[in-house]
Each structure stands twice: as C-alpha cells, then as structure tokens.
C-alpha positions as CSV (number, residue, x, y, z in Angstrom):
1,X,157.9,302.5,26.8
2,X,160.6,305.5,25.5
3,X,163.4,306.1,27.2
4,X,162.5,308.6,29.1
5,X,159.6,306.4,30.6
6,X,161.9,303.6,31.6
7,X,164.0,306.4,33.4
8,X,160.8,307.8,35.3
9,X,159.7,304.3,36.2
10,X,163.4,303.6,37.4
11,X,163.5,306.8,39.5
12,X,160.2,305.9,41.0
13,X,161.1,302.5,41.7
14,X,164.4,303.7,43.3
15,X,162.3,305.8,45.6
16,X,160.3,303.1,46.7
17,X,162.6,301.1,47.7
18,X,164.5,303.7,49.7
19,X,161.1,304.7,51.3
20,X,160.5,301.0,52.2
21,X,163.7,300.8,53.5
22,X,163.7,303.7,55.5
23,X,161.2,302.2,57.9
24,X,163.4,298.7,58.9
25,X,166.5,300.8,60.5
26,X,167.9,299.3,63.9
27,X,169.9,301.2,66.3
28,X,173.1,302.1,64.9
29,X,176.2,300.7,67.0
30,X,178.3,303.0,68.1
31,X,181.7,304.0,66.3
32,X,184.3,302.2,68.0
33,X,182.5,299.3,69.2
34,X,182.3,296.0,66.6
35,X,178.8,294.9,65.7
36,X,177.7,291.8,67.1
37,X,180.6,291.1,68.7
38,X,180.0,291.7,72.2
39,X,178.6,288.7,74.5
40,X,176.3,289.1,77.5
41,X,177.3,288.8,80.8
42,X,177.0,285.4,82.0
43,X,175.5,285.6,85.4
44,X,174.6,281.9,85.8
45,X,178.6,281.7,86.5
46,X,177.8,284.0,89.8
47,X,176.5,282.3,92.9
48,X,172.8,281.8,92.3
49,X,171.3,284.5,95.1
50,X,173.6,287.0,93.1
51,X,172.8,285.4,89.6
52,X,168.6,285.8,90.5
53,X,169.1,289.0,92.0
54,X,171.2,290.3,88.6
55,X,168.5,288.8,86.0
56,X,165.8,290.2,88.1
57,X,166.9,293.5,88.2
58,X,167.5,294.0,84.7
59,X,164.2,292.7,83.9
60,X,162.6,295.0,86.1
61,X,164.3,298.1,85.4
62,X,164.7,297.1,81.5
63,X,168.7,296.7,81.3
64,X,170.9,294.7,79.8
65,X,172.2,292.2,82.5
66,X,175.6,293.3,82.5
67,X,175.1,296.7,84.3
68,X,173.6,295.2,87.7
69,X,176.3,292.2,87.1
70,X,179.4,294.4,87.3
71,X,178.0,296.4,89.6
72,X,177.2,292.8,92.0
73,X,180.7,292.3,91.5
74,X,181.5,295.7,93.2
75,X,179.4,295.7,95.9
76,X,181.0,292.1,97.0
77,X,184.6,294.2,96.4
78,X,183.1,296.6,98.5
79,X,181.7,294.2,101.2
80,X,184.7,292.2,101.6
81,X,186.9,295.1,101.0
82,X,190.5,295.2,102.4
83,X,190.0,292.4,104.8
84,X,190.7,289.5,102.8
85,X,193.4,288.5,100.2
86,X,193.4,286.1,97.4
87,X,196.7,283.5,98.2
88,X,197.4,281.5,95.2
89,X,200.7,280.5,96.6
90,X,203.2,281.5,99.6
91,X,204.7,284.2,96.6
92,X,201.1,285.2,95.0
93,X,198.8,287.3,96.7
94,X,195.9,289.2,95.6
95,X,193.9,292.2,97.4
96,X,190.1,291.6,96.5
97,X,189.3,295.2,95.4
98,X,187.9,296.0,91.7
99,X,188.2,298.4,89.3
100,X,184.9,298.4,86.9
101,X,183.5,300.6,84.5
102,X,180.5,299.9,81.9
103,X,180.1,302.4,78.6
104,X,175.8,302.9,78.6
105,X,174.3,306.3,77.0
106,X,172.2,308.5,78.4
107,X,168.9,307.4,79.7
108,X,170.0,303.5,80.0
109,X,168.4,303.9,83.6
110,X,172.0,303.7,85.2
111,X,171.1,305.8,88.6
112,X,167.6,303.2,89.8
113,X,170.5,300.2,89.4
114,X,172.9,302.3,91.5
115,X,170.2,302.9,93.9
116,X,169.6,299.1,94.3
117,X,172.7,297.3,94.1
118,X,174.5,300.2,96.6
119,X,171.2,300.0,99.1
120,X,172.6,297.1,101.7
121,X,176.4,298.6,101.6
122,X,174.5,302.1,102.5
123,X,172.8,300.3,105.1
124,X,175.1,298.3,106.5
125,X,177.4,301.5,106.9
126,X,174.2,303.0,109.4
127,X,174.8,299.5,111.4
128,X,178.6,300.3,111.8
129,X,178.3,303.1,113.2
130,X,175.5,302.8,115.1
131,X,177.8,299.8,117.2
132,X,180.8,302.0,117.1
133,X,179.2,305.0,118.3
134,X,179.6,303.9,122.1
135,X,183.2,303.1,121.8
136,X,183.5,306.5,120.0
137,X,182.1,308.1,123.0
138,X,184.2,306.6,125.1
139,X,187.0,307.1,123.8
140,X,186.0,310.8,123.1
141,X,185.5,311.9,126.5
142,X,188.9,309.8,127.8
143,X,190.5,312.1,125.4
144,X,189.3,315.1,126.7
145,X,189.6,314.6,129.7
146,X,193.3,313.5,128.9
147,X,193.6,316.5,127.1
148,X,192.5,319.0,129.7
149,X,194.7,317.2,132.4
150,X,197.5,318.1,129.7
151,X,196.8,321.5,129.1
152,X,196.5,321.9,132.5
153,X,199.7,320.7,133.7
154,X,201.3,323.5,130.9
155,X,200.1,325.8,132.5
156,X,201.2,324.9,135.9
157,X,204.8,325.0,134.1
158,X,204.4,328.3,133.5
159,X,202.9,329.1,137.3
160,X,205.8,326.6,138.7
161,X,208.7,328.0,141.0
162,X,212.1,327.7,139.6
163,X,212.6,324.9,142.4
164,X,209.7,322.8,140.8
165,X,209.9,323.7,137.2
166,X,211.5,320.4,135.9
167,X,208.8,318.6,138.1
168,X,206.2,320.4,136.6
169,X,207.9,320.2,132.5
170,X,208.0,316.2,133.5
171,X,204.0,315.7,134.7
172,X,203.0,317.7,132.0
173,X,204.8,315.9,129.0
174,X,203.5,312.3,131.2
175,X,200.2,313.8,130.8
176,X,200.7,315.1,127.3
177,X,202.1,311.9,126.1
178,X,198.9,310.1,127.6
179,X,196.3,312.4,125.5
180,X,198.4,311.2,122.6
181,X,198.0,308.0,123.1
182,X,194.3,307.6,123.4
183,X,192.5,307.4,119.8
184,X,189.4,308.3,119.1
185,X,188.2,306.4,116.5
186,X,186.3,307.5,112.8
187,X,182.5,306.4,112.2
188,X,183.0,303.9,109.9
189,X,182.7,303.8,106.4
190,X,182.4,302.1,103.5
191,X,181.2,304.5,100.8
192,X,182.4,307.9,99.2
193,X,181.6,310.2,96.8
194,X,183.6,311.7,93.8
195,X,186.5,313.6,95.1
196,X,189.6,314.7,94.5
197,X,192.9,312.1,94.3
198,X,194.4,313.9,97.3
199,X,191.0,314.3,99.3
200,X,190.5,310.9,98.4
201,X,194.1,310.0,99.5
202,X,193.3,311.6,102.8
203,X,189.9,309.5,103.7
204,X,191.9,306.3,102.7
205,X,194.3,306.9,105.4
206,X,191.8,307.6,108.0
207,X,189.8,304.4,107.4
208,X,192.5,302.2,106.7
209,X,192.7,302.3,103.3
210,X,189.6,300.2,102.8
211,X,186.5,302.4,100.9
212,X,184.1,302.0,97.5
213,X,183.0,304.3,95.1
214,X,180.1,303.9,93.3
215,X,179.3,306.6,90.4
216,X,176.9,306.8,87.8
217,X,177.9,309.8,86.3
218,X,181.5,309.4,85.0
219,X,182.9,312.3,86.6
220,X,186.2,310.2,88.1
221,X,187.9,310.1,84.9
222,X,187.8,313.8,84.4
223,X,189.1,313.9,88.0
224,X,192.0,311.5,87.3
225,X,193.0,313.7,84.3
226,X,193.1,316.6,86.5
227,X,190.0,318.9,86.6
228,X,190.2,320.0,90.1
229,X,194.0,320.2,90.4
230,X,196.6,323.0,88.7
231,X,199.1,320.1,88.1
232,X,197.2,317.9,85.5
233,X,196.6,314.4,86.2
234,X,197.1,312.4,89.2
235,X,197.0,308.8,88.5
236,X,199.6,307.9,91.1
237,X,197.1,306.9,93.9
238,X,194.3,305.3,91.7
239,X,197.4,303.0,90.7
240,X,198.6,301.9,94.1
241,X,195.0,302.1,95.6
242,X,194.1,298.9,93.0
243,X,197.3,297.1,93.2
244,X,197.5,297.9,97.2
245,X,200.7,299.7,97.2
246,X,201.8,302.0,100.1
247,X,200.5,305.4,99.5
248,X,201.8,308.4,101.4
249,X,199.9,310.9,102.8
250,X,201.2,314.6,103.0
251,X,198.8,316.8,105.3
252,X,199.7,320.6,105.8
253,X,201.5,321.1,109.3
254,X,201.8,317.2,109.8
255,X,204.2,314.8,109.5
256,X,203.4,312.2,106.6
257,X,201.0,309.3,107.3
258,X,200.4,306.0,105.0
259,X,198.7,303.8,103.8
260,X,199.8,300.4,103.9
261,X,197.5,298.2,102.4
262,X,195.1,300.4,100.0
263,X,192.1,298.6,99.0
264,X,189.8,300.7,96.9
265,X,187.1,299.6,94.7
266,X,185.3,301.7,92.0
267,X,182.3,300.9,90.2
268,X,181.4,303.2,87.6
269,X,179.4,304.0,84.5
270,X,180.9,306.0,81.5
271,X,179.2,307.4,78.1
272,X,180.1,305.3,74.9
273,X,181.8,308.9,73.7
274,X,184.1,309.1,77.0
275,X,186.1,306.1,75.6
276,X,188.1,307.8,73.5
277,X,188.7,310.7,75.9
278,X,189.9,308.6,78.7
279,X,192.5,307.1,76.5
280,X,194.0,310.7,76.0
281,X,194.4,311.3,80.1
282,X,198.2,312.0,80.3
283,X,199.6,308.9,81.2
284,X,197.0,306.4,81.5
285,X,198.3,303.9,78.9
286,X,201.7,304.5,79.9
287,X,201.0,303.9,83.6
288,X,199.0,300.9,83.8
289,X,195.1,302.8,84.6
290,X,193.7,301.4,81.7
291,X,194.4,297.8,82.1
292,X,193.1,298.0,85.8
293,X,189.9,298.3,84.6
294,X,187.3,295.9,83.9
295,X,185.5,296.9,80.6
296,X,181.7,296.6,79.6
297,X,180.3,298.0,76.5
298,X,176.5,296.1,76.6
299,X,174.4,297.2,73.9
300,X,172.0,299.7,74.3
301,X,168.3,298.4,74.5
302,X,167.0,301.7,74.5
303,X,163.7,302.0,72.3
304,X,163.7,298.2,73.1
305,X,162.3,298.0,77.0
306,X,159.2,296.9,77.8
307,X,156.2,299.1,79.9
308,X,155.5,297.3,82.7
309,X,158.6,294.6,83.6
310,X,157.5,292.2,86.4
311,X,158.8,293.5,89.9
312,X,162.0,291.9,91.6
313,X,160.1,289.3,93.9
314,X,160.8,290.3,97.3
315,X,162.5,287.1,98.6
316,X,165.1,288.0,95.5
317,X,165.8,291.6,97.1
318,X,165.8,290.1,100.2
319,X,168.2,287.7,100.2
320,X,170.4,289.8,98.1
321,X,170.2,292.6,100.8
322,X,171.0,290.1,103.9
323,X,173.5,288.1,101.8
324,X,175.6,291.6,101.4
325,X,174.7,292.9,104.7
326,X,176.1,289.7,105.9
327,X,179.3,289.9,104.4
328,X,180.1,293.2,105.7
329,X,179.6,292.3,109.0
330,X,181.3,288.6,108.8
331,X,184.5,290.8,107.7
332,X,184.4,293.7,109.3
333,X,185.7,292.2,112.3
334,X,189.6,291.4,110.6
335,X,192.3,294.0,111.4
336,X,194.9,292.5,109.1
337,X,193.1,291.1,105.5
338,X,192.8,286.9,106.1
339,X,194.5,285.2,103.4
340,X,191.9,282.5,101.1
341,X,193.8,279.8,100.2
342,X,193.2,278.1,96.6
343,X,193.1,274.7,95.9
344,X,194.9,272.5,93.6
345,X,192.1,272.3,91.2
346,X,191.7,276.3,91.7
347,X,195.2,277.0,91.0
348,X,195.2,274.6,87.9
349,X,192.1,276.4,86.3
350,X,193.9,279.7,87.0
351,X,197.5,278.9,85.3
352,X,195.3,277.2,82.3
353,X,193.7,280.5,82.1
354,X,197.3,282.4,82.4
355,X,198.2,280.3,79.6
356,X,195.9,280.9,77.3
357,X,195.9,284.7,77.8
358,X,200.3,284.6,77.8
359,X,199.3,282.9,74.2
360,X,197.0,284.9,72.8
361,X,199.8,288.0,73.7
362,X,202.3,286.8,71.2
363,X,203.0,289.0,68.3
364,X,200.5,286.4,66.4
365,X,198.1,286.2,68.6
366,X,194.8,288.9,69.4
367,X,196.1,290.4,72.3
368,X,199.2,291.8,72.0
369,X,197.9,295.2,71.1
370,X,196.2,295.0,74.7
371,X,198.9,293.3,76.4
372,X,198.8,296.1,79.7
373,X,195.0,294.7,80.0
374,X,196.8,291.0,79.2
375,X,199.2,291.3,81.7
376,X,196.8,292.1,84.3
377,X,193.6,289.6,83.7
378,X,194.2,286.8,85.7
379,X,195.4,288.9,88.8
380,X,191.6,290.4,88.0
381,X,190.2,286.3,87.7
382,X,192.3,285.7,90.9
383,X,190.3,288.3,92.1
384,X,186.8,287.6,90.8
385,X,187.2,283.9,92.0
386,X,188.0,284.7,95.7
387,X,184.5,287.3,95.7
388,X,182.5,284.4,94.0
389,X,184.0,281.8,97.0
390,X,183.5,284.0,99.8
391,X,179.9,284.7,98.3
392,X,178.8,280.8,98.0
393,X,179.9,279.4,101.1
394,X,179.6,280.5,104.8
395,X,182.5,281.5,106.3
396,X,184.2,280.6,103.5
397,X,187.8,282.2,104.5
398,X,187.8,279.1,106.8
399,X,187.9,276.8,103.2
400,X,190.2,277.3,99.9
401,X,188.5,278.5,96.3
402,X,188.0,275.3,95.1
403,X,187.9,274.3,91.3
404,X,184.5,275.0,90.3
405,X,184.1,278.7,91.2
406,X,187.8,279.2,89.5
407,X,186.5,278.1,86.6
408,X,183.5,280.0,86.8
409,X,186.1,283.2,86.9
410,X,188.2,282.4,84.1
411,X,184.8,281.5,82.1
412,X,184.1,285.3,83.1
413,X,187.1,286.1,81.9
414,X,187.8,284.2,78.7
415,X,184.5,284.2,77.8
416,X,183.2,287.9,78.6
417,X,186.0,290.4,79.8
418,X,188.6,289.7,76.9
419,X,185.9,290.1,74.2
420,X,184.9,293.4,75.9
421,X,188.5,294.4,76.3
422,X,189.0,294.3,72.9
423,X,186.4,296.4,71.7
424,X,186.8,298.8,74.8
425,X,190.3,299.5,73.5
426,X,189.3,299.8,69.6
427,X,186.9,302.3,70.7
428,X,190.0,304.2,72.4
429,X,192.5,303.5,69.9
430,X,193.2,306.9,67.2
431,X,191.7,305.8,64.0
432,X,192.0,308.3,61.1
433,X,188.9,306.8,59.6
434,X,187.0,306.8,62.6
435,X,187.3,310.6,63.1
436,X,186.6,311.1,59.6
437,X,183.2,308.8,60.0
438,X,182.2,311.1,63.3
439,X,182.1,314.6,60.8
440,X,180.6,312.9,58.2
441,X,177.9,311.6,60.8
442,X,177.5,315.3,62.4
443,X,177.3,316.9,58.7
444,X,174.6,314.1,57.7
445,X,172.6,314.0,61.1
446,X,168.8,315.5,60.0
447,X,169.4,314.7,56.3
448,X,166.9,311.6,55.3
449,X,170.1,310.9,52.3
450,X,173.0,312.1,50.8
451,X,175.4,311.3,47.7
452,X,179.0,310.5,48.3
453,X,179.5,313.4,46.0
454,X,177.7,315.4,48.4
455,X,179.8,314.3,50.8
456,X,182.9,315.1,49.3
457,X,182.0,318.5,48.0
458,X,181.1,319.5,51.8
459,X,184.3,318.4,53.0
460,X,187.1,319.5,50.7
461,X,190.6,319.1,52.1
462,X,189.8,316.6,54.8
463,X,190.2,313.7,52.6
464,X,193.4,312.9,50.2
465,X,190.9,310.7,47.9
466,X,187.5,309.3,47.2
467,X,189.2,306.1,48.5
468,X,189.9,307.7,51.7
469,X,186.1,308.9,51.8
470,X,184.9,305.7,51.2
471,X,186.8,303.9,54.2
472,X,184.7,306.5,56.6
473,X,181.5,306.0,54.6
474,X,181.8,302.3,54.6
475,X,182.7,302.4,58.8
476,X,179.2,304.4,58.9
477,X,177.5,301.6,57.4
478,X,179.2,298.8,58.7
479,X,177.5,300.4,62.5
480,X,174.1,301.1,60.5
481,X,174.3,304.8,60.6
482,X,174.0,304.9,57.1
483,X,172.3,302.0,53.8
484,X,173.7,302.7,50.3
485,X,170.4,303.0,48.3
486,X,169.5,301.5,45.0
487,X,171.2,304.0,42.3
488,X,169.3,304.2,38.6
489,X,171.0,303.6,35.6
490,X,169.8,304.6,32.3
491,X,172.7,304.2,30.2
492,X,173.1,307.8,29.3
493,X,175.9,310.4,30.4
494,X,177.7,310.1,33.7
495,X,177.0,307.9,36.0
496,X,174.5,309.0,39.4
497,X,177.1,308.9,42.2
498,X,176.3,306.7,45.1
499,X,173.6,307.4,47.3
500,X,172.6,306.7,51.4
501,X,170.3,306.9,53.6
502,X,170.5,308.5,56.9
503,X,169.2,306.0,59.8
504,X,166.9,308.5,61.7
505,X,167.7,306.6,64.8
506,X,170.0,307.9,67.2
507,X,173.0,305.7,69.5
C-alpha cells in the first residue's frame, strides 16, 4: 500500500471510530458540579412512613430521591414550625425551621412533587381556619360593637355641655381603650407565596412569625438580591427569620411592631446555572445566607425515566398525609415553642459530629474554604434530629431525641450535606477556567467536532496561551461535553492538531 493509501485508510479509520463513538455519549455533568461525586439521599435514615413515602414518589414521578426528601424535610419544618425548639443544653437552643434549596433543570418534574409533598400542609391550613372561623366571628362582632360604642361616645364629647365635657372625654377614652383591647384574630396560616422581604416581613408579624414557603421556580433569590426593591438586596430578614432573631416591623402611620421568635422555613428548587448567580447577590457570602442553606445538586435523570412508573400505593399517601396533618394539629396548640430535650447519647452523637466538621475546617482539612456552611452544620443536624424525633414517636416533645435518630442526622449530614456542600460552593466559586469552558461550550454547541486550533482561532484574545485553552478544553471533557478523537499521523509535515467531539446531548 503507498503512502497515500495508508493515509486514506488512516483517515477512514479515524472516522469510524469517531462515528462509533458518537453514539455511546451520556449526559454531560454540569460545569461546576464534580462527576461522580455526589451521593444519593439516604432516606432509609428518615422515619420509615417518610422514608416509603420519599422512594415512592420518586419512582412514580421518575426523580431522583433527593427532591421529595428535602422537600419531606420542609414540610415537617413547616408542620412543626415555630412551636418547638431543639434544647441541647440549658445554653443551646435550636428553632426547628429549614432553609433548603435543590439545583434540578428544567423539565425534572419539580412542580407534580411540589404538588404532593405540600398537599396535607394546604389542607391542614383549610382545617385551621375552618375551627378558628367561630372564634374569629366572635371576636369580630365584639369589636364592632366595641367600636361603635367608642365612636359613639366621641361624638357625644362633641354634643356634651361644658359642665359634662370631662365626663364625656372620660366614657369615651373607657370605651375607646376597650375596642383596643379586643383582637380579632388572622385565619391562620401556614403557607405563602413569593413575595417581597418587607411584604414578607409584614405576614411574619401577623402570624407570629411562624410561615413556609414552598417554590418551585426559583424566583426568591432574585427577590433577596433585590428585584422588586430600589435599594438592592435585602437579606437582613431572611437572616434573622432562620436563625429566629427579632425582626422589626416598620408599617406606614404605625408605631413599629416585632417579631420575637421568627421561624420561617423555605423549601425551594433552583436551575444548575442560578448557582453561580446567587453567589454574586450583594452580601450573601459576607452575611451568612449562603451557609443557611441546605444544598442538593442530584443528578439529572432526564432521558433516563421510565413510561409508566408504578403509582404511590395508597396506604403510602395516606399515611404520609395523616402523619403531617397530624403534626400540625398536635402543635398548633403551643403559644410559646416547647423545648425537646436531647439525651446523653443524642448529645454525644452531635459533639462527635461538631468534631469532625471543627477538624475538617482547619487550614489542612476540606472545609475550610466553606467554613460559613461549616460553622453552621450541626446547628442544621441539631435541627434535622429534633424533625426526625418528633416525626417517629407520638407526642414525642413529651421524650428527649435519643441516640439513634441523632445519629441518623449527622449520617445525613456527614454522609450527604457536606459532600453536596462542597460541590454547591465549587459551582459558585469564580473560576477563570470555568468561564472560559462556558464560551467555548456556547461556540461549539451544534457542531458534531472541532480542532483545538479551531478553537483558538475563534477566540483570539481570550486566552494568554494554548496552555490556558487547554485547562477549559480539558474541564469540558472531564463533565463529558466534549471526547478528544483519534488524530492520524502519517509522518509527513505538521502535525493534525487535536480534535473533539461535540456530545449532542444537552445538561
């Protein structure tokens, strides 16, 4: 065979193979998140009605198990609410209110698991107010009758003789003072919407600081950076509505109110893409928002899910639904949050897991770059262990979280949150070669290959040197965007320069 036969043969074969390899691509992973690194949710550490009800739903609507599993967690928050405290010791309390948010694309099926996990808080909201509406009533038409007594005896002051006008100022402030004093209560509530920090402010105030919100869309973090308000972000009450801080309350043409115990719970859903974004809100690595958080970044099994899933067996959805429902009403009743005592073994599994996390924030360790997240983790474990012991047992604020479900939190933690922590705050941490990877990916996108010549030609001026180029073409193939291809040599002139194909599957 001449030369130029071995060369044809070579450039054939080379085709080939890229063809051949063009049909084996998997999903790409998305820039920011490590391949293969992220664990699933382990829901057989939640009680079992919650654990059967989690695995059942994502089976059924074809999602990876951590999106009904955070969002469990939330609708306990949400039960329970501000009504019960975590008590490590006299000098360690914890409110029981969570802050979670899971990174899914678009069309993970996010809004049918919304639908489902938020269905018994929705419905147990209908039962409050259906019981308060009498006392509501009541008190309704005491006040206006108080009232119109009151404005009454003003205007007698005005009718009164000079002789009886200090009579008159005296019955009406009596009867003014009375109105005052009666209260009609607020339907209750458990749920709200997106809004506004200082609408949002507002509702906390009127229903005692305790309220969950539930959103599939993303649109709170936009909020916290300050889409609806002229003076940029407002992360002030998001921070003390977590950590239950006093928050004040200015109303036009009224005095301020508060909020003494805030106890607000957020489960949300964010694109993959609004990682990076959020870290840029004005001050929410410098505040503390960020490490409120709980982080999920699952996988995306899209292109993966199955046709027809077998249904959640009723008794499942049942029990899940009463269970909640349940809760809600068992704690609805408290005024002032009860305090759930831990146990020795509790408290031991919880500084063993303070421990670990205080070690693995030395400058040595793999946490120090996260150490606002660090800090925070076991208050969030204190937390998640006081939700999964007042979700086992029946009337458990009567008993201490004992030593079993503690440990099932810090496995939680250790063995789920951290990892996804850490690739949550990669994702959100300004990487030269990441940007570089994202135009390369947006020039390449609809091309079935390219030439890291190519490459470099089309983007003059962005990188200092083919090494630099490299770096972002080797971070696109490390998350399978992109598969160097076989390159022919003949031995003659100039080398071909490196060439890739384009994975025609999208995040």
């Amino acid at each position: 065979m001449t030369d130029d036969g071995r060369g044809r043969y070579a450039d054939r074969l080379v085709e080939e193979i890229q063809r051949q390899s063009a049909r084996n691509w998997e999903k790409p992973v998305p820039l920011g998140q490590k391949p293969g690194t992220v664990p699933v949710f382990p829901a057989h550490r939640l009680p079992p009605w919650l654990a059967e009800y989690v695995n059942a739903l994502a089976v059924t609507l074809q999602v990876p198990t951590d999106l009904p599993a955070f969002l469990v967690l939330g609708a306990l928050a949400a039960a329970i609410g501000g009504h019960a405290e975590a008590e490590v010791h006299a000098d360690w309390r914890e409110p029981l209110n969570l802050y979670t948010a899971t990174a899914m694309p678009p069309g993970s099926r996010k809004t049918p698991v919304f639908k489902r996990v938020v269905a018994p808080l929705e419905a147990a909201e209908k039962r409050l107010v259906e019981r308060a509406r009498p006392d509501i009533i009541d008190a309704r038409v005491r006040y206006n009758d108080a009232k119109y007594r009151a404005d009454k005896a003003q205007d007698d002051v005005g009718r009164a003789k000079e002789e009886a006008k200090d009579e008159a100022v005296h019955f009406a402030k009596a009867m003014a003072e009375l109105a005052e004093t009666i209260e009609v209560p607020l339907s209750p509530r458990l749920l709200v919407d997106d809004v506004t920090p200082e609408a949002l402010a507002s509702l906390l105030h009127d229903h005692k600081g305790r309220l969950a919100m539930f959103s599939d869309e993303g649109e709170v973090f936009p909020i916290m950076a300050g889409r609806y308000s002229s003076g940029g972000a407002n992360l002030g009450m998001y921070l003390k509505a977590h950590s239950g801080s006093q928050i004040r309350v200015d109303r036009k043409g009224r005095d301020p109110e508060y909020v003494e115990r805030p106890a607000l719970t957020m489960a949300l859903t964010i694109q993959p893409a609004m990682l990076a974004k959020i870290a840029t809100i004005e001050g929410a690595k410098g505040r503390g928002l960020l490490g409120r958080f709980l982080w999920a970044v699952p996988p995306s099994n899209i292109g993966y899910r199955i046709s027809q899933p077998d249904p959640i067996p009723a008794d499942v959805a049942a029990t899940y639904a009463e269970g909640i429902g349940a809760l809600v009403d068992e704690f609805a009743q408290w005024d002032e949050p009860v305090p759930i005592p831990f146990s020795f073994e509790a408290v031991a599994a919880i500084v063993r897991f303070q421990t670990m996390i205080e070690t693995r924030m030395k400058p040595e360790g793999d946490l120090p770059h996260i150490a606002d997240w660090g800090a925070k983790a076991t208050g969030h474990i204190v937390r998640i262990a006081t939700l999964l012991h007042l979700a086992t047992h029946t009337q458990a604020w009567r008993t201490p979280v004992d030593g079993r479900v503690a440990m099932d939190a810090c496995y939680i933690g250790e063995h789920y949150l951290i990892p996804h922590a850490l690739v949550v705050f990669e994702a959100m941490a300004d990487r030269p070669e990441r940007e570089h990877a994202r135009v390369i990916l947006g020039w390449a996108r609809g091309r079935e290959s390219f030439t890291r010549r190519d490459a470099h030609r089309n983007h003059q001026g962005r990188f200092r040197d083919v090494e630099e180029l490299q770096q972002a073409l080797d971070l696109l193939e490390a998350h399978g965007y992109i598969r160097r291809q076989p390159t022919p040599t003949t031995g003659r002139g100039r080398p071909p320069s490196q060439r890739y194909a384009v994975n025609p599957l999208r995040e």
